[in-house]
C-alpha positions as CSV (number, residue, x, y, z in Angstrom):
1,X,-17.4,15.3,-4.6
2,X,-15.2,14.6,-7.6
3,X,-15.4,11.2,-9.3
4,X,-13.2,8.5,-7.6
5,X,-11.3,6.8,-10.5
6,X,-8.3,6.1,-8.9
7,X,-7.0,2.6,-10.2
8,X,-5.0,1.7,-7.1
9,X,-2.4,-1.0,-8.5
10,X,-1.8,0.8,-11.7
11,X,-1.2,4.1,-10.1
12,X,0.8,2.7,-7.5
13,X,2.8,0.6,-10.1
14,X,3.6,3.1,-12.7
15,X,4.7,5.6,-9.8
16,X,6.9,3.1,-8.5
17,X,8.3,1.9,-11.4
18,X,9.1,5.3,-11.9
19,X,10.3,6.1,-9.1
20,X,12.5,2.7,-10.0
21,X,13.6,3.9,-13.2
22,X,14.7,7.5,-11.5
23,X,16.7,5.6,-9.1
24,X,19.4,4.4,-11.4
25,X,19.6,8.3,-12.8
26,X,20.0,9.6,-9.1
27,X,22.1,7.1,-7.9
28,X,24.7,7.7,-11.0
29,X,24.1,11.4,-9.9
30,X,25.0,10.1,-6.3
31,X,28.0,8.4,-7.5
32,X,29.1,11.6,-9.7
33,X,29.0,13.5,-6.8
34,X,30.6,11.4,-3.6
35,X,33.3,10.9,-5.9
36,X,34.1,14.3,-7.5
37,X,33.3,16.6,-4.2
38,X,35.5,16.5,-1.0
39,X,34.4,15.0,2.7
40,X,34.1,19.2,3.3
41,X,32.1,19.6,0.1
42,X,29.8,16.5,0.4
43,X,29.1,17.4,4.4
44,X,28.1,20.6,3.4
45,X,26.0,19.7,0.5
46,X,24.2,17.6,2.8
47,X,24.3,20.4,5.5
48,X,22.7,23.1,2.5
49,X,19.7,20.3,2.3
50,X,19.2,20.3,6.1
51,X,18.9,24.2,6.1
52,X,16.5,24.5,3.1
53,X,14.1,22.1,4.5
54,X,13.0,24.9,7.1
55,X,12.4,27.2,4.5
56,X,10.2,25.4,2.7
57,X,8.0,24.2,6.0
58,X,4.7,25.6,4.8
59,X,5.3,24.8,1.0
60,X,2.2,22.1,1.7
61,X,0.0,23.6,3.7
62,X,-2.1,25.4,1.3
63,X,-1.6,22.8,-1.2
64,X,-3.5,21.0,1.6
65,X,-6.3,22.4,1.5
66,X,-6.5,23.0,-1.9
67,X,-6.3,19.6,-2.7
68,X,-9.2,18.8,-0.2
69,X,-11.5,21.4,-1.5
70,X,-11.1,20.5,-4.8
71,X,-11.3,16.6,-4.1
72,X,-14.9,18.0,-2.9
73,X,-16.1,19.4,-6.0
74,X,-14.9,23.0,-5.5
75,X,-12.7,24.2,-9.0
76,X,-11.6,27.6,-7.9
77,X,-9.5,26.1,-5.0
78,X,-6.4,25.3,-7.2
79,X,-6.1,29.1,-9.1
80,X,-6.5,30.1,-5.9
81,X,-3.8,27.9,-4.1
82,X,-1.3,28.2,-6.9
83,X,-1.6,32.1,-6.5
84,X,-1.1,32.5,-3.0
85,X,1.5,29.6,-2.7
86,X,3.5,31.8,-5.3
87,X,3.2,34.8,-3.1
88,X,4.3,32.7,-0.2
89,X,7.7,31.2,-2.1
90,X,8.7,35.0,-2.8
91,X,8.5,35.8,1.0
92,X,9.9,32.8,2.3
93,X,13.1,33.1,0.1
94,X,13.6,36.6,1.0
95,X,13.3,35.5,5.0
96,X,15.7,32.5,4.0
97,X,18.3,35.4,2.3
98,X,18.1,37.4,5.2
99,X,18.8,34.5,7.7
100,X,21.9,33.1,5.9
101,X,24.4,35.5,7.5
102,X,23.3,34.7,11.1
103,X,22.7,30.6,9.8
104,X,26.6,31.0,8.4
105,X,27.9,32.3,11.9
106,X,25.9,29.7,14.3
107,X,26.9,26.5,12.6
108,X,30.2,27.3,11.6
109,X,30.2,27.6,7.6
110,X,32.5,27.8,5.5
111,X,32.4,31.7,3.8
112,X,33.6,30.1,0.7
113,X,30.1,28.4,0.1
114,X,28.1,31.6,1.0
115,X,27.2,31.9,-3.1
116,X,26.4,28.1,-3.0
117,X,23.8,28.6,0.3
118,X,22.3,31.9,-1.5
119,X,21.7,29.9,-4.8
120,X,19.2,27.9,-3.1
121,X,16.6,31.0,-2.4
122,X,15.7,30.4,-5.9
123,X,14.6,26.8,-5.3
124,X,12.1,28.0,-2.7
125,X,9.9,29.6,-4.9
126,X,10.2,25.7,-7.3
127,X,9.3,23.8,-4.4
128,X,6.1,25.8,-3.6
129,X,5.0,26.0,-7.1
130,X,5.6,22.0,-7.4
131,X,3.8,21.4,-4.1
132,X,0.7,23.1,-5.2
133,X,0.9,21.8,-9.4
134,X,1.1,17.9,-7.9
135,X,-1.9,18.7,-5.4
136,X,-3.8,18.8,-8.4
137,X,-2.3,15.9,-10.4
138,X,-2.2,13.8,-7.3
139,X,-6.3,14.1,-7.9
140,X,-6.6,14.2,-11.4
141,X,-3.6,12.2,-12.8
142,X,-1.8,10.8,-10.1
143,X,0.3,8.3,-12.1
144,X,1.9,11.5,-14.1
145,X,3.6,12.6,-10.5
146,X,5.7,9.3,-11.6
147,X,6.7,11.0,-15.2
148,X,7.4,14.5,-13.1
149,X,10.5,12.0,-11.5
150,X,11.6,11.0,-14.4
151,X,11.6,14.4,-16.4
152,X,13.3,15.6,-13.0
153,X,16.1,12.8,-12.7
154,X,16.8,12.3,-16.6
155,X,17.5,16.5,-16.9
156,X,19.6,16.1,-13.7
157,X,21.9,13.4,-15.3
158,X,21.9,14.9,-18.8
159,X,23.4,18.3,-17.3
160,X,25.8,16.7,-14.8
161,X,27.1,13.9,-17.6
162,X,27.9,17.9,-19.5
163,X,29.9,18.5,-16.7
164,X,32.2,15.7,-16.4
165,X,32.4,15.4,-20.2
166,X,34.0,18.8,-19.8
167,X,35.8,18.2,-16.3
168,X,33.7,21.3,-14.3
169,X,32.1,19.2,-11.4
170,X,32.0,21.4,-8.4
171,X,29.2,22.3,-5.9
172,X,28.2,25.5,-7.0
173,X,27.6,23.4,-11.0
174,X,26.2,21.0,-8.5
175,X,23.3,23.3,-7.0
176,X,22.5,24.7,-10.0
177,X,22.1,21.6,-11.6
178,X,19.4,20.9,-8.8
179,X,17.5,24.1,-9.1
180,X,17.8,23.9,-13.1
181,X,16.0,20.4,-12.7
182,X,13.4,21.2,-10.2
183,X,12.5,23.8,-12.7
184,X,12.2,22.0,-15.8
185,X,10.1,19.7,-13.7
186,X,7.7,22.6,-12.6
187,X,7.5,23.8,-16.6
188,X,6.4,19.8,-17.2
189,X,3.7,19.6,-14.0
190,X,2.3,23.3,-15.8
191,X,1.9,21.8,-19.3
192,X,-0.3,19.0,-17.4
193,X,-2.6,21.2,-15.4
194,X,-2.9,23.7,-18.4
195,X,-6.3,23.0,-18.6
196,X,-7.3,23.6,-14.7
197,X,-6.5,27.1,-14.9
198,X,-9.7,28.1,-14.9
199,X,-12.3,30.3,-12.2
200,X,-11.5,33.4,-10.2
201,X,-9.4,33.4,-6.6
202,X,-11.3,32.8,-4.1
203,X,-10.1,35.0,-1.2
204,X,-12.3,33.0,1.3
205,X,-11.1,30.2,0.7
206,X,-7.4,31.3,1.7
207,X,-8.7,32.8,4.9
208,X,-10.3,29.9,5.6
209,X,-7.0,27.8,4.9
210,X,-5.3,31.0,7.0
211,X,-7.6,30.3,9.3
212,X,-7.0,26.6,9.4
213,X,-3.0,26.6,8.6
214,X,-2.3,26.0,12.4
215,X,-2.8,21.9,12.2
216,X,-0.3,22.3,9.5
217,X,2.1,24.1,10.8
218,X,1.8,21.9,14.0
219,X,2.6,19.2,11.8
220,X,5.8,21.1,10.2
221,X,7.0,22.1,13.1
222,X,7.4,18.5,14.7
223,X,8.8,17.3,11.6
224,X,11.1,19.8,11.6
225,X,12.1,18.8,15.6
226,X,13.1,15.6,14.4
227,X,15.0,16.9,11.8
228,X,17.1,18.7,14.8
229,X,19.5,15.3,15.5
230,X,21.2,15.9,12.2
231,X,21.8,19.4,13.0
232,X,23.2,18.5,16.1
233,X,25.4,15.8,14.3
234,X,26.8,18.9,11.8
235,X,27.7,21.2,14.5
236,X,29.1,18.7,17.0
237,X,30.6,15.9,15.2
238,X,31.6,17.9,11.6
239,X,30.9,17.7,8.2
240,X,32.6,13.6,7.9
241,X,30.1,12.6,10.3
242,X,27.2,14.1,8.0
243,X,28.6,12.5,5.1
244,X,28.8,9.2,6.1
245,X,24.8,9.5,7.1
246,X,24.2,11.3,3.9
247,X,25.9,8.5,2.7
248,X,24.1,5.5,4.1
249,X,20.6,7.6,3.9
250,X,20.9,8.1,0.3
251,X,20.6,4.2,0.0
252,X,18.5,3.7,2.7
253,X,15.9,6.5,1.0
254,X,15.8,3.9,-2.1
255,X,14.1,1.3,0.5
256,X,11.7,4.6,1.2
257,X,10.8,4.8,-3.0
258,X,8.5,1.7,-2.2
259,X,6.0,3.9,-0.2
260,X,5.2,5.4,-4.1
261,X,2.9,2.4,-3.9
262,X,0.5,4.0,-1.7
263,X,0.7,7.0,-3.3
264,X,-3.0,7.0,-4.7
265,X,-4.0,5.8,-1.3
266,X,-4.7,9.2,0.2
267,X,-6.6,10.7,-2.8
268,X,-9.1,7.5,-3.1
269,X,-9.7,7.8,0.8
270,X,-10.5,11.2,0.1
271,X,-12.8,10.6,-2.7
272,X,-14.6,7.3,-0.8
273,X,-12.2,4.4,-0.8
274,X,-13.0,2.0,2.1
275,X,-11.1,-1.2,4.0
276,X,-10.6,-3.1,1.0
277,X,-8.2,0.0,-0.3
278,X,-6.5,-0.1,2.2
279,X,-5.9,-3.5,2.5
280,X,-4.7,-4.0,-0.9
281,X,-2.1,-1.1,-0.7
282,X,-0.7,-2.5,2.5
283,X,0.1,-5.8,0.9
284,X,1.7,-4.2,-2.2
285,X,3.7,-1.8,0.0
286,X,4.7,-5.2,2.0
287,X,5.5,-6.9,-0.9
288,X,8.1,-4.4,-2.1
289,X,9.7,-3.2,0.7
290,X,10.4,-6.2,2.6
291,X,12.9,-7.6,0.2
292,X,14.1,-4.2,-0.7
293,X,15.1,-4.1,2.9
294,X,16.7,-7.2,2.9
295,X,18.5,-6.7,-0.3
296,X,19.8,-3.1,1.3
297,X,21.1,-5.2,3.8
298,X,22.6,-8.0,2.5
299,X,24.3,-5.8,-0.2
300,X,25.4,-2.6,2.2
301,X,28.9,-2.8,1.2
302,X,28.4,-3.0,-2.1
303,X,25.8,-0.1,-2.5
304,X,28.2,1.9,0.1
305,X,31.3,0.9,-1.7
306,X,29.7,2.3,-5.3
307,X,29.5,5.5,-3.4
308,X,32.8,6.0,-2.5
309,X,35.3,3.3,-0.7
310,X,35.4,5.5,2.7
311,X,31.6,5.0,2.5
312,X,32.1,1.0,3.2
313,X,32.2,2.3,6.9
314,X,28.6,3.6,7.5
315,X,27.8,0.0,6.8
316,X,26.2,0.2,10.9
317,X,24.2,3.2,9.7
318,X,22.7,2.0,6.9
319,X,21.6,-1.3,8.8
320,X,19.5,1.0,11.4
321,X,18.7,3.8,8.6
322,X,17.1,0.6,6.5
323,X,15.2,-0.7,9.5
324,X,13.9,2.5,10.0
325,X,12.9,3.2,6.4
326,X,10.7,-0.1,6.5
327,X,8.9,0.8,9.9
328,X,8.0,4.4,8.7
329,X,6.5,3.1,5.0
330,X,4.1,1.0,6.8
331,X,3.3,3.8,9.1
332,X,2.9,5.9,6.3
333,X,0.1,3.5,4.8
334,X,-2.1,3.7,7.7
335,X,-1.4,7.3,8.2
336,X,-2.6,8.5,4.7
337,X,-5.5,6.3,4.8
338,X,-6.8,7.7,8.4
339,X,-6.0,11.4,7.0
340,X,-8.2,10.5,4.0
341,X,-11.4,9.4,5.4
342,X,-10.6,12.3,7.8
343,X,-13.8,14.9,7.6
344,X,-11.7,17.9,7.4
345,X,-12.4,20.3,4.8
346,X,-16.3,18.5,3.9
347,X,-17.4,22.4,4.7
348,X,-15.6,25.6,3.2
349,X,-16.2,27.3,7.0
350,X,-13.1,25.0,8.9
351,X,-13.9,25.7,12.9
352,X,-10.6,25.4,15.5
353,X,-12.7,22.8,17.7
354,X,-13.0,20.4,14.4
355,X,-9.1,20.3,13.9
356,X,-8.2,19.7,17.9
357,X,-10.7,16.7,17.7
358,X,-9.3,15.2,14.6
359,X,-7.3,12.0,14.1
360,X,-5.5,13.9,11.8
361,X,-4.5,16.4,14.6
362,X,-3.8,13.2,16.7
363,X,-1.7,11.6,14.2
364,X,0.9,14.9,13.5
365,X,1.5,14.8,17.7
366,X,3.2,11.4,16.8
367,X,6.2,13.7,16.2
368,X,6.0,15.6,19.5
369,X,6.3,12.8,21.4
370,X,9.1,11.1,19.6
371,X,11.3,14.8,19.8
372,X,11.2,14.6,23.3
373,X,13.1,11.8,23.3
374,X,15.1,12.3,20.4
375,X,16.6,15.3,20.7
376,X,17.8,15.3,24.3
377,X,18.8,12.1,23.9
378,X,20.8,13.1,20.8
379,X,22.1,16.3,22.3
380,X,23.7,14.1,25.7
381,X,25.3,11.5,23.4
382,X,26.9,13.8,21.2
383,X,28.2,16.2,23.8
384,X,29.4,13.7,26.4
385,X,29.8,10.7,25.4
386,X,30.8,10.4,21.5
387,X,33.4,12.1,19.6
388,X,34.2,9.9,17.0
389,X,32.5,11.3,13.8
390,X,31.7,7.4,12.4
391,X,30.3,6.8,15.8
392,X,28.2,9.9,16.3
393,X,26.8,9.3,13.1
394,X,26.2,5.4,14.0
395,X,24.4,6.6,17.4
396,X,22.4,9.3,15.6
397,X,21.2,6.2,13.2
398,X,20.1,4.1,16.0
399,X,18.1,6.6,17.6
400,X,16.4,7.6,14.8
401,X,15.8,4.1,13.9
402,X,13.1,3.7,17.4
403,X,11.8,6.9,16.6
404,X,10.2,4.9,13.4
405,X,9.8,2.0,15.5
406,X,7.3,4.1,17.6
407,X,5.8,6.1,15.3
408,X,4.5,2.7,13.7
409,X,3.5,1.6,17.1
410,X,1.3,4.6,18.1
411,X,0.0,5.7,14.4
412,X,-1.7,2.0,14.4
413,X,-3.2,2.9,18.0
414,X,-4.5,6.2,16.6
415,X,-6.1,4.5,13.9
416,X,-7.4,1.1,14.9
417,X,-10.8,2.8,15.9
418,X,-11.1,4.6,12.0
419,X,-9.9,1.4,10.6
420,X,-11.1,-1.8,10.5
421,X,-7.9,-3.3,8.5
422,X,-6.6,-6.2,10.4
423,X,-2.6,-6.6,9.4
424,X,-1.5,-8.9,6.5
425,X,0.6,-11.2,9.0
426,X,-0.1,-14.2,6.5
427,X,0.9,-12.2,3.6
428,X,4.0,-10.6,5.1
429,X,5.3,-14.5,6.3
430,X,5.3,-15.3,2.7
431,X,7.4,-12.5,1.9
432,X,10.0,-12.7,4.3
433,X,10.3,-16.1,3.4
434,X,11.0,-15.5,-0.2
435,X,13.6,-12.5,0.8
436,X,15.3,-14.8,3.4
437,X,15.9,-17.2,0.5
438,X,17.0,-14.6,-1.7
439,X,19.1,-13.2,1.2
440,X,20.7,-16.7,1.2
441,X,21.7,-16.9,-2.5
442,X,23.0,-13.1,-2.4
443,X,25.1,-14.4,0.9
444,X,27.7,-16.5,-0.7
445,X,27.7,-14.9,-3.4
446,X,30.9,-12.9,-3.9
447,X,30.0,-9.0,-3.3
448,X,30.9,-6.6,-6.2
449,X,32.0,-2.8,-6.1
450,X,31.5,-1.6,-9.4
451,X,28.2,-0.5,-10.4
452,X,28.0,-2.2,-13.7
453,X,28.0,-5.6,-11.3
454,X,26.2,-4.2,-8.7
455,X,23.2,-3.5,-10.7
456,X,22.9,-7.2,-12.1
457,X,23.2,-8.7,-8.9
458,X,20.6,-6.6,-7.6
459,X,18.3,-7.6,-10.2
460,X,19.1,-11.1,-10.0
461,X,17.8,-11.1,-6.1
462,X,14.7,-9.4,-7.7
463,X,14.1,-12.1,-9.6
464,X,14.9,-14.6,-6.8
465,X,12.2,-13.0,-4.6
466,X,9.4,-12.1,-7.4
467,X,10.3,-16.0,-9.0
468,X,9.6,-17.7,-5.0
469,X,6.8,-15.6,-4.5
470,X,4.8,-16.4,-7.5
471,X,5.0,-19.7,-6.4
472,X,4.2,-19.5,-3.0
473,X,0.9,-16.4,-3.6
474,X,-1.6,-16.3,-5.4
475,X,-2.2,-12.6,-5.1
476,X,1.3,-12.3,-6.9
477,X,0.3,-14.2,-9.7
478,X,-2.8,-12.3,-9.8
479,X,-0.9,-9.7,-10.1
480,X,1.7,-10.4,-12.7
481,X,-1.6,-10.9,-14.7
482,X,-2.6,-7.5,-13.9
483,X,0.6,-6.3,-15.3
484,X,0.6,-8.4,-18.5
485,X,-2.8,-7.4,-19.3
486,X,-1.7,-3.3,-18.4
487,X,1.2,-4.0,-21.3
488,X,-0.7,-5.6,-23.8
489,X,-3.3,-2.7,-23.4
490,X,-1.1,-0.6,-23.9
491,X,1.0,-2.0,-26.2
492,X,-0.6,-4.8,-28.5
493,X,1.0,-7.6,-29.1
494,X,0.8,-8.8,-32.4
């Protein structure tokens, strides 16, 4: 087994703030294009990430394995992994050229945005590369997956702040802005991992991983099933009713950037973390996204209204889109951890029995349960009873909102036997309190709309929060000291 030297708290800090930092680039990105693209245009953007996702299903499951053989001492498994996940992207966006004519005829698109769908082939074969180049740095470097963002989001801005310096902002500059990024990303991930390329493919490993690909793809395809609502929403309610979820989900993802604090979580389970990990993850993760959901919702008109001013009116979605986003982080803790102390992949010979019995085989059913609600459910309220596109979209929310709610609820049954964490009630108390106070100051405060207010007022309820906190925790103060002492290490102070 690899050495474990994971530092939890740094790692998770630095890919947060990262993540942090990216989110001013992507929002102005946002901003550039809600306000330069039509209702049409935006809806189908939106609509052209819906598609892709399905095309890019089994971009991780190699990667999977890959990671966990290497995590257990075995260096061929990334050469091998980035190999055949390279074959993989070339066939996948070949299937995903082929299916565009019959895709364009059964949801009703636009022929004028054929060239913009067919660009996206190329950022297939970016995502499988990426997937497979981060399963390595996840192990090795984890905090550099944080500096991948921000090489990602800072090329992104550069090239679109071209654009409107020379008035050419449409979606086809758009896309390829996208792809362009994704690439220089890839190019900054292979300088990383320069080193690794080392040892000869291992063709039993991939049959192996072949052999083994089935709880993967199991776990694809019910992610994918849930995905099916906003498909739905598209082809029944039109492309407005996708854009004002697109809308509130792109602020509602930035209470989702907080789960970057467990991001080490996985690889130190798999290298021999215990309870204590665990533990300590679930309070930072707590401790940022509680306010950050608060602040979301307290400040949804501003954040929708910095959008675009039609935005103001998903202001219902973003409130069950946020809820939801809170429920699923903290699902997501206990899920990685339970995956990582998983025994999967301790042997290079992966029998079909092992995977059926595993919790990790328990935990991806999670999503099979919840589609058999969701998407019937979905299907009858958007083809008999709503027709409004704001309130098909609202519905859609709301729905997808318990699916979170009971994904938290049955991924903590799973686990409870693997996992001996008890939940931080104590912990959390403290920081609702200190969000409910800064909920109280942002309340009567007067709400801006332009971003150059926005952002100061959002930082100001940061401080509120962080400033009650310290005074109320002494694990915040603890660490704040951590943080001081990571600075000064890094940077001396003289």
């Amino acid at each position: 087994m690899a050495k474990n030297n994971i530092r939890l708290q740094y790692t998770g800090l630095v890919v947060f703030v990262s993540r942090l930092i990216s989110i001013l680039t992507g929002m102005i990105f946002t901003i550039v294009i809600t306000r330069n693209l039509s209702f049409e245009e935006f809806g189908t953007w939106t609509n052209i990430g819906d598609i892709f996702h399905y095309f890019t299903l089994i971009a991780g499951i190699l990667p999977f394995w890959s990671q966990r053989f290497t995590a257990r001492g075995r260096q061929e498994a990334f050469i091998t992994g980035l190999v055949a996940n390279f074959s993989i992207s070339i066939l996948m966006s070949g299937a995903y050229l082929l299916s565009i004519p019959i895709l364009t005829t059964l949801l009703g698109i636009n022929t004028i945005y054929l060239l913009v769908y067919e660009l996206m082939a190329i950022q297939i074969i970016a995502v499988h590369m990426i997937s497979v180049l981060e399963s390595l740095i996840e192990l090795r470097r984890p905090q550099a997956i944080g500096y991948g963002l921000i090489v990602f989001e800072c090329f992104k801005l550069l090239a679109s702040s071209f654009l409107i310096i020379n008035d050419q902002i449409n979606l086809l500059l758009i896309i390829t802005i996208i792809i362009a990024s994704h690439f220089v990303q890839m190019l900054f991930y292979l300088i990383l991992v320069k080193n690794y390329f080392k040892g000869k493919i291992m063709w039993s490993y991939i049959k192996e991983w072949i052999k083994a690909s089935p709880l993967n793809l199991y776990h694809i395809i019910g992610r994918r099933l849930l995905g099916i609502p906003l498909l739905l929403l598209f082809s029944f309610s039109g492309e407005l009713a996708r854009a004002y979820f697109g809308a509130a989900q792109t602020i509602s993802n930035i209470i989702g950037y907080s789960s970057f604090i467990s991001f080490a979580l996985y690889p130190k389970m798999l290298m021999g973390g215990g309870s204590r990990d665990i533990l300590v993850i679930l309070k930072m993760v707590l401790m940022f996204a509680t306010p950050m959901t608060v602040g979301v919702l307290v400040l949804s008109d501003s954040y929708l209204f910095m959008l675009n001013a039609p935005y103001v009116d998903a202001q219902p979605i973003l409130f069950f889109l946020a809820i939801g986003a809170f429920f699923t982080i903290v699902s997501g803790v206990f899920s990685a951890a339970t995956m990582g102390i998983d025994k999967l992949g301790e042997s290079t010979d992966i029998p079909f029995r092992t995977l059926m019995k595993s919790k990790t085989f328990q935990l991806y059913s999670i999503d099979y349960l919840s589609s058999t609600i969701v998407v019937p459910l979905s299907y009858i309220v958007l083809s008999e009873y709503v027709y409004d596109p704001l309130q098909s979209a609202i519905f859609i929310s709301a729905i997808l909102m318990m699916s979170s709610i009971f994904r938290l609820i049955l991924t903590r049954w799973i686990t409870k036997t693997e996992l001996t964490v008890h939940f931080p009630a104590k912990a959390l108390g403290k920081y609702l309190l200190a969000s409910l106070v800064m909920l109280a100051i942002l309340s009567v405060i007067s709400h801006p709309r332009l971003i150059r207010e926005i952002l100061p007022l959002t930082f100001f309820g940061a401080v509120v929060y962080f400033g009650v906190l310290y005074l109320l925790d002494k694990e915040t103060r603890n660490l704040v000291r951590l943080v001081v002492k990571e600075i000064q290490n890094k940077l001396p102070l003289r």
